[in-house]
Backbone as a printed PyTorch tensor [residue, N CA C, xyz], in Angstrom:
tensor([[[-13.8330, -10.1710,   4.9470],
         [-14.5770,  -8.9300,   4.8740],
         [-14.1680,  -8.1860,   3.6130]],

        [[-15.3190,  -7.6440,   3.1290],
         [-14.6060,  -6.8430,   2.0060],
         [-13.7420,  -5.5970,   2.0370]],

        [[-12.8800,  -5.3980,   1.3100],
         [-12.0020,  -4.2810,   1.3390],
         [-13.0660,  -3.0390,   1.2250]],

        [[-13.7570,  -3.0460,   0.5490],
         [-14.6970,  -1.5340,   0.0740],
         [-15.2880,  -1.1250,   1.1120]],

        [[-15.6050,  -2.0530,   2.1280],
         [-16.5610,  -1.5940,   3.1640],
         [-16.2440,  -1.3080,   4.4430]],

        [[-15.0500,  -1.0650,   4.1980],
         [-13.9930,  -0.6980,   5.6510],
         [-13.9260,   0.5770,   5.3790]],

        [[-14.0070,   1.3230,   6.7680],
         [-13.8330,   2.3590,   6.8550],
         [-12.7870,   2.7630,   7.9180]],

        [[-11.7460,   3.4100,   7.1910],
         [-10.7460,   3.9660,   8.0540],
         [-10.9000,   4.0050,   9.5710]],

        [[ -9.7440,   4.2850,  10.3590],
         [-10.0900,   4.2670,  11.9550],
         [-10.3140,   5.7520,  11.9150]],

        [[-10.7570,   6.5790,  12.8260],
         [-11.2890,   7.7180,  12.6570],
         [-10.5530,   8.1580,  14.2380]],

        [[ -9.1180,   9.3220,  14.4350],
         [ -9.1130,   9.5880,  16.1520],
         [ -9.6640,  10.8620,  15.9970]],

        [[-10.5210,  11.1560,  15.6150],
         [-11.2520,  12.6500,  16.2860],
         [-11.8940,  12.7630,  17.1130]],

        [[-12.6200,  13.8890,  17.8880],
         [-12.9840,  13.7310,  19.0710],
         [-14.2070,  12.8470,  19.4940]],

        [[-14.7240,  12.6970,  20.1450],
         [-16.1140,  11.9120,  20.2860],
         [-17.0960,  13.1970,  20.1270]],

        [[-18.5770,  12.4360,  19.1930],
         [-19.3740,  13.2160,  19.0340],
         [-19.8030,  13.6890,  20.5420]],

        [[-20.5810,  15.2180,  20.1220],
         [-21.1650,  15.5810,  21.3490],
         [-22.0650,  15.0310,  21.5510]],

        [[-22.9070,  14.7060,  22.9690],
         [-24.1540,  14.4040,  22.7670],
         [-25.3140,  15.6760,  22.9140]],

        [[-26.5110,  15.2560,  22.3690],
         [-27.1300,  15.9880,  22.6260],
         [-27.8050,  16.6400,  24.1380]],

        [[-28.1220,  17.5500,  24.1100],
         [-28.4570,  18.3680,  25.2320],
         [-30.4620,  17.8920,  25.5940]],

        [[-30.3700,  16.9780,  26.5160],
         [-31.8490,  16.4830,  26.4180],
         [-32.2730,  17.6410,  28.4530]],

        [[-33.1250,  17.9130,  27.8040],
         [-34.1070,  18.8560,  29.1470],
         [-34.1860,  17.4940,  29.9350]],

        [[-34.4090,  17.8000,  31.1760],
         [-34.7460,  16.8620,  32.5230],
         [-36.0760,  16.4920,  33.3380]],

        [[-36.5750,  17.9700,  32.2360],
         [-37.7130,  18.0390,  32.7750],
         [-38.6520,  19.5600,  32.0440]],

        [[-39.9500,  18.8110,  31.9100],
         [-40.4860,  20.1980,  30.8580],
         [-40.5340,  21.6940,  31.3940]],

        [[-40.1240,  22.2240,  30.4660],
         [-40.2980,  23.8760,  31.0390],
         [-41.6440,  24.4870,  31.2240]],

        [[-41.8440,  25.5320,  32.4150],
         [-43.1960,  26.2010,  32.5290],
         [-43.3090,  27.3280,  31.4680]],

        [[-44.9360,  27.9250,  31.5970],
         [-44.6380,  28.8740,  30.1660],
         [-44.0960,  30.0580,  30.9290]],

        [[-43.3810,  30.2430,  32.0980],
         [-43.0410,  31.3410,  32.4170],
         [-41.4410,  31.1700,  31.6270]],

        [[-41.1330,  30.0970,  32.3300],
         [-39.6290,  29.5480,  31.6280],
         [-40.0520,  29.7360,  29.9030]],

        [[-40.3350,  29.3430,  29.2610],
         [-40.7120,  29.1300,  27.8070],
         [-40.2970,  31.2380,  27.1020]],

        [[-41.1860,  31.7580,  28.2550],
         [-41.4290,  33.3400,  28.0250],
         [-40.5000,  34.2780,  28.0880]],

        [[-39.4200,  33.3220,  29.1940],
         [-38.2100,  34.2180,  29.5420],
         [-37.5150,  33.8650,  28.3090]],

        [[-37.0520,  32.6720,  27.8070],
         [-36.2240,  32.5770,  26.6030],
         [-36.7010,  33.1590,  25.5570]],

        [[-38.1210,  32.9870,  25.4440],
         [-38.5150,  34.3020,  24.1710],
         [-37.8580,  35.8200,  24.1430]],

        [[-38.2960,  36.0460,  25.5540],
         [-37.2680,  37.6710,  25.8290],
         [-35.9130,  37.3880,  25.6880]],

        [[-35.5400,  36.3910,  26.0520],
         [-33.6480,  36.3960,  25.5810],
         [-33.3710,  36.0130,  24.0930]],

        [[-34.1090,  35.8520,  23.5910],
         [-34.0250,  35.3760,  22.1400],
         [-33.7720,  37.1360,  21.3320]],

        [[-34.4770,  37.9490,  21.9640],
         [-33.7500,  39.6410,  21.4330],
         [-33.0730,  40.2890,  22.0030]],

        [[-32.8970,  39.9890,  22.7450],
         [-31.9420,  41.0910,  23.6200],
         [-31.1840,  39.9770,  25.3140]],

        [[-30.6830,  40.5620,  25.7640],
         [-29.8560,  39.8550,  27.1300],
         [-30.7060,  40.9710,  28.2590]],

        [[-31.4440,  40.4300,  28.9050],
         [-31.5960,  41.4550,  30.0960],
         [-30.8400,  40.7850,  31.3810]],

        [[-31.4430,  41.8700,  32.2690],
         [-30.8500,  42.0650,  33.6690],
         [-30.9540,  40.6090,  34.5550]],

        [[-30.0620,  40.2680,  35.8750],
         [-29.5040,  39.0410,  36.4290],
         [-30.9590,  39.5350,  37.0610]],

        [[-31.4480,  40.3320,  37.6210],
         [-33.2060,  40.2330,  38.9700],
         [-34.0810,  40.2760,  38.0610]],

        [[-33.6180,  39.9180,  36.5280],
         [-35.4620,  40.7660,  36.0380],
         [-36.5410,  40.0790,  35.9810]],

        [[-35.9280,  38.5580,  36.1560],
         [-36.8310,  37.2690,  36.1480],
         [-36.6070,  36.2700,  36.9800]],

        [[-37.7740,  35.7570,  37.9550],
         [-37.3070,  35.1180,  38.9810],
         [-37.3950,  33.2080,  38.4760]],

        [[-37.5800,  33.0120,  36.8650],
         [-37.3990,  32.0130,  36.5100],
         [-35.8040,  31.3070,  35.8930]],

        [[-34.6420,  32.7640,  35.6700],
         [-33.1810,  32.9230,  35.2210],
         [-32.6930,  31.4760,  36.2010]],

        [[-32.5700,  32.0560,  37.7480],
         [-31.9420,  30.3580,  38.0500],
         [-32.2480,  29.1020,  37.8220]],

        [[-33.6850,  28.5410,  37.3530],
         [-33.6160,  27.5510,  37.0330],
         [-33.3370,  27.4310,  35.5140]],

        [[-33.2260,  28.0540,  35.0560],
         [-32.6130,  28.1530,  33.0500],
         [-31.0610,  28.2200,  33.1980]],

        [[-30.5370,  28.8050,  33.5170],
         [-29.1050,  28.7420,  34.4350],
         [-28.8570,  27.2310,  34.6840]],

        [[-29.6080,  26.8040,  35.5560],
         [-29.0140,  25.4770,  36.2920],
         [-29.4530,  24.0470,  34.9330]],

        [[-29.9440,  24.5180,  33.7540],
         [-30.7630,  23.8680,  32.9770],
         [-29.4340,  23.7510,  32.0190]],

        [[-28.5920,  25.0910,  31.9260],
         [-27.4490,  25.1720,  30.9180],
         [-28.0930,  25.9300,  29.3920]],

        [[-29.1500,  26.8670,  30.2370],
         [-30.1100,  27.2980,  29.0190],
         [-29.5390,  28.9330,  28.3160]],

        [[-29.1690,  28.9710,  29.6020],
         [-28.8080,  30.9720,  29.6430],
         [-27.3620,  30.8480,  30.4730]],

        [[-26.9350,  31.9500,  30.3910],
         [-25.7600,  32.3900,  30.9350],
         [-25.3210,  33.9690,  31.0710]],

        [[-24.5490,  33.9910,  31.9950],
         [-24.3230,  35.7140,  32.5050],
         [-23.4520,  35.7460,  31.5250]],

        [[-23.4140,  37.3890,  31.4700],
         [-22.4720,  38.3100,  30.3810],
         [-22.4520,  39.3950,  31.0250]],

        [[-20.8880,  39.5460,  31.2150],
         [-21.0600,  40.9320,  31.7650],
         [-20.8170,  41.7540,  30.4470]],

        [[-21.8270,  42.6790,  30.4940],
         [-21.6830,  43.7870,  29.4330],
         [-20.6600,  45.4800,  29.5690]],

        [[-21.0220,  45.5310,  30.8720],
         [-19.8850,  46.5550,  31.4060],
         [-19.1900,  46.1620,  31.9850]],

        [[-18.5470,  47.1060,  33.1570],
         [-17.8050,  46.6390,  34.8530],
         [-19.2930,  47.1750,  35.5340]],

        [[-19.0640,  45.8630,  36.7300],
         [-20.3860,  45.5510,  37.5230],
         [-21.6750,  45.2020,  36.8140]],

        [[-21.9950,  44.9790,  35.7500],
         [-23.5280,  45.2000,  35.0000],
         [-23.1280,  43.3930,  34.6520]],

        [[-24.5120,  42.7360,  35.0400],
         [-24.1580,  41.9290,  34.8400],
         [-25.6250,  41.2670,  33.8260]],

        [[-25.8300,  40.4790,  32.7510],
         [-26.7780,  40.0100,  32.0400],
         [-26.7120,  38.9150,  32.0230]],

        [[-27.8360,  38.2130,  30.9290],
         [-28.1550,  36.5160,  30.8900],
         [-28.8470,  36.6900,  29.6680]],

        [[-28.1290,  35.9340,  28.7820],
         [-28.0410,  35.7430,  27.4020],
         [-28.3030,  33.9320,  27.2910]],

        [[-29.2710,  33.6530,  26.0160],
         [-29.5360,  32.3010,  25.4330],
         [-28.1690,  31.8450,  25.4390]],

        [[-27.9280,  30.2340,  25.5340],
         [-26.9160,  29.6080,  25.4310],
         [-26.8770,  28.9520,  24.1320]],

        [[-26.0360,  28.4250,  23.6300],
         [-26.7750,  27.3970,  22.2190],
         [-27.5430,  26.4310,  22.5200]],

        [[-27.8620,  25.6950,  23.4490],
         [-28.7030,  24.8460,  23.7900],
         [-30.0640,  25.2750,  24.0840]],

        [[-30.4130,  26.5580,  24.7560],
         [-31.7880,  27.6080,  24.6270],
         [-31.9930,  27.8210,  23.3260]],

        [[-30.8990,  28.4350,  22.6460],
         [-31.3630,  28.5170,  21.3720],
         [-32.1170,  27.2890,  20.0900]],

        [[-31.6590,  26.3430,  20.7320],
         [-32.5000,  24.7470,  20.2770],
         [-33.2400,  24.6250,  20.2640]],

        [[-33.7070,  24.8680,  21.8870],
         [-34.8180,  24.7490,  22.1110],
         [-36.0420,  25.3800,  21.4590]],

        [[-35.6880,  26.8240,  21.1480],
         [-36.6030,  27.6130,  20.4930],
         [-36.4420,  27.0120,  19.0120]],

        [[-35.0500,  27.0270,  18.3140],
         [-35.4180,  26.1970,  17.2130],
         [-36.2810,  25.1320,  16.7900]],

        [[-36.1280,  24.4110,  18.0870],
         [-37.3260,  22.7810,  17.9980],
         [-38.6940,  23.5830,  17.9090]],

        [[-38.8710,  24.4280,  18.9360],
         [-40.3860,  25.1380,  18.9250],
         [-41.0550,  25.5650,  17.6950]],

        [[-39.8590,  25.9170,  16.7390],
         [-40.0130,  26.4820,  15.4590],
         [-39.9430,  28.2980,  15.8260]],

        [[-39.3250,  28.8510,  16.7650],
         [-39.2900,  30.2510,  16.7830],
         [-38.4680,  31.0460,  16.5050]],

        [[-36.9880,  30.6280,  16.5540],
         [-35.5460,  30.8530,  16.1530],
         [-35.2630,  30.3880,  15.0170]]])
Protein backbone atom coordinates (compact mmCIF):
# COMPACT_ATOMS: atom_id res chain seq x y z
CA UNK A 1 0.00 0.00 0.00
CA UNK A 2 1.24 3.28 -0.51
CA UNK A 3 2.63 5.37 2.23
CA UNK A 4 0.80 8.73 0.91
CA UNK A 5 -2.50 7.29 1.10
CA UNK A 6 -2.73 6.30 4.64
CA UNK A 7 -4.39 8.16 6.79
CA UNK A 8 -3.62 8.37 10.38
CA UNK A 9 -5.89 6.41 12.99
CA UNK A 10 -8.25 9.07 14.08
CA UNK A 11 -9.72 8.40 18.30
CA UNK A 12 -12.21 11.18 18.24
CA UNK A 13 -15.59 10.83 18.91
CA UNK A 14 -17.93 9.14 16.41
CA UNK A 15 -19.70 11.38 14.02
CA UNK A 16 -23.20 12.36 15.00
CA UNK A 17 -25.78 11.07 13.00
CA UNK A 18 -28.19 12.90 11.51
CA UNK A 19 -31.58 13.66 12.98
CA UNK A 20 -34.06 11.97 10.25
CA UNK A 21 -38.15 12.79 11.11
CA UNK A 22 -40.21 9.41 11.44
CA UNK A 23 -42.75 10.70 9.96
CA UNK A 24 -44.01 13.94 7.98
CA UNK A 25 -45.17 16.85 9.91
CA UNK A 26 -48.85 18.41 9.65
CA UNK A 27 -49.08 22.11 8.65
CA UNK A 28 -50.29 22.70 12.09
CA UNK A 29 -46.90 21.13 13.33
CA UNK A 30 -44.94 23.01 10.41
CA UNK A 31 -46.90 26.49 11.96
CA UNK A 32 -46.02 25.91 15.47
CA UNK A 33 -42.20 25.84 14.65
CA UNK A 34 -42.66 28.93 12.55
CA UNK A 35 -44.00 30.63 15.87
CA UNK A 36 -40.99 29.17 17.77
CA UNK A 37 -38.62 30.24 15.27
CA UNK A 38 -39.31 34.11 17.09
CA UNK A 39 -40.02 33.86 20.19
CA UNK A 40 -40.57 30.62 22.91
CA UNK A 41 -44.23 30.60 23.90
CA UNK A 42 -46.32 29.06 26.55
CA UNK A 43 -46.30 24.86 27.52
CA UNK A 44 -50.87 25.03 26.69
CA UNK A 45 -50.59 27.40 23.81
CA UNK A 46 -50.48 24.65 21.25
CA UNK A 47 -52.02 21.41 21.35
CA UNK A 48 -49.45 20.19 18.58
CA UNK A 49 -46.04 21.01 21.40
CA UNK A 50 -46.29 17.17 22.55
CA UNK A 51 -45.85 15.65 19.51
CA UNK A 52 -42.70 18.15 18.49
CA UNK A 53 -41.45 17.36 22.01
CA UNK A 54 -41.60 13.64 21.51
CA UNK A 55 -40.05 14.37 17.81
CA UNK A 56 -36.85 16.06 19.77
CA UNK A 57 -38.04 19.25 17.86
CA UNK A 58 -38.75 21.75 20.83
CA UNK A 59 -38.01 21.77 24.35
CA UNK A 60 -39.14 23.45 27.74
CA UNK A 61 -37.30 26.47 29.20
CA UNK A 62 -38.10 27.68 32.15
CA UNK A 63 -37.86 31.40 31.83
CA UNK A 64 -38.84 32.35 35.43
CA UNK A 65 -39.78 30.24 38.73
CA UNK A 66 -42.96 28.29 37.71
CA UNK A 67 -43.27 29.83 33.99
CA UNK A 68 -42.56 27.31 31.93
CA UNK A 69 -41.84 27.63 27.71
CA UNK A 70 -40.89 25.57 24.51
CA UNK A 71 -38.23 26.80 22.46
CA UNK A 72 -36.84 25.24 18.77
CA UNK A 73 -34.22 22.62 19.42
CA UNK A 74 -31.28 22.51 16.86
CA UNK A 75 -32.82 19.84 15.08
CA UNK A 76 -36.33 22.13 14.55
CA UNK A 77 -34.15 24.58 13.62
CA UNK A 78 -32.99 22.23 10.49
CA UNK A 79 -35.78 21.58 9.75
CA UNK A 80 -36.80 25.10 8.96
CA UNK A 81 -33.36 25.52 7.49
CA UNK A 82 -34.09 22.56 4.92
CA UNK A 83 -37.51 24.46 4.27
CA UNK A 84 -35.37 27.40 3.40
CA UNK A 85 -36.96 29.69 6.35
CA UNK A 86 -34.21 29.97 9.02
Amino acid sequence: MNELNRQPDRAGPPAKQPHILRRLLSHHELATLLLLLHAPIDVNAKPEIPMLEEAGLVEVVTSAPGTQRFQLTPQGNAILRGLGVA
